[in-house]
N, C-alpha and C positions, 0 to 999 in steps of 0.2 A: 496552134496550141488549144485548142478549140475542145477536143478529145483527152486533155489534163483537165486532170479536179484543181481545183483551188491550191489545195494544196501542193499537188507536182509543182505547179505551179509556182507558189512560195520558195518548194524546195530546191530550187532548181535556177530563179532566177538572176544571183549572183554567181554560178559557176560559169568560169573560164570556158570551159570544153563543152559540147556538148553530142562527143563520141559516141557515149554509154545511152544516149538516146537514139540517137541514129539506128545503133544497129539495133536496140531493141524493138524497135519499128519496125525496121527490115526486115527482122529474123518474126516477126507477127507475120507482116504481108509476103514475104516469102521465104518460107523456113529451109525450103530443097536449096535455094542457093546462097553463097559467102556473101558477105558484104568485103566490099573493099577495103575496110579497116582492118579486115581480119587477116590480111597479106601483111602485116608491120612492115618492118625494113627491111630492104634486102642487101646481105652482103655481098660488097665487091671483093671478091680475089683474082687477083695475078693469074696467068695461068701455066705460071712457073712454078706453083704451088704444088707439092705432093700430097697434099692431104682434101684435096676437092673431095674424091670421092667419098672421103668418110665423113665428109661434112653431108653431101647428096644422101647416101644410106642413114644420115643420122645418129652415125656412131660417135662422131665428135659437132658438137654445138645444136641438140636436138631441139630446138626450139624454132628453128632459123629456117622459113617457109619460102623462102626467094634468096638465090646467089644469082651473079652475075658473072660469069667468067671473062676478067680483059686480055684481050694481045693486043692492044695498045699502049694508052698513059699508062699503066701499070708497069709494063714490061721495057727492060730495055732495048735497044736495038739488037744490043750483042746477044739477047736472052731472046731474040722472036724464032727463032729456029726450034732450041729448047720448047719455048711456050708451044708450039706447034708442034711437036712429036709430044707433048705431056699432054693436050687434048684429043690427040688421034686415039693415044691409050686410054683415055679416059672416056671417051665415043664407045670407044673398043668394047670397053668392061662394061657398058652400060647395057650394050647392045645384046651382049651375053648373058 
């Protein structure tokens, strides 16, 4: 903390979090690359789901910088065939 004035200092020293400093550090000492906060959460969906792709293009949930697509605990047994011809298409169109 060496490089805080007095004051950051003050301001700063009851806060819970101290995200909003990290990255403004990071983004000083290097501004070309993401800090890893900047990933937030990533949604898990099924990959029984028909709407991945418009979540990946952005068109439904634009906020959302990381999905996970499962064909496991998500999916059921009976649904892993499904899950697997719903990813091939969706490989498919990406590819395109």
């Amino acid at each position: 903390m060496s490089d805080m004035s007095n004051n950051e200092c003050h301001l700063y020293q009851n806060t819970q979090s101290y995200a909003h400093l990290i990255t403004e550090r990071h983004a000083m000492l290097k501004p070309h690359m993401h800090h890893p906060y900047q990933l937030g959460a990533s949604l898990y969906m099924p990959a029984t789901r028909q709407d991945i792709w418009q979540v990946i293009k952005r068109d439904k949930l634009p906020t959302i910088n990381s999905i996970i697509i499962c064909l496991e605990d998500a999916v059921s047994h009976h649904d892993v065939e499904l899950a697997l011809e719903r990813l091939q298409t969706l490989l498919h169109t990406w590819a395109t």
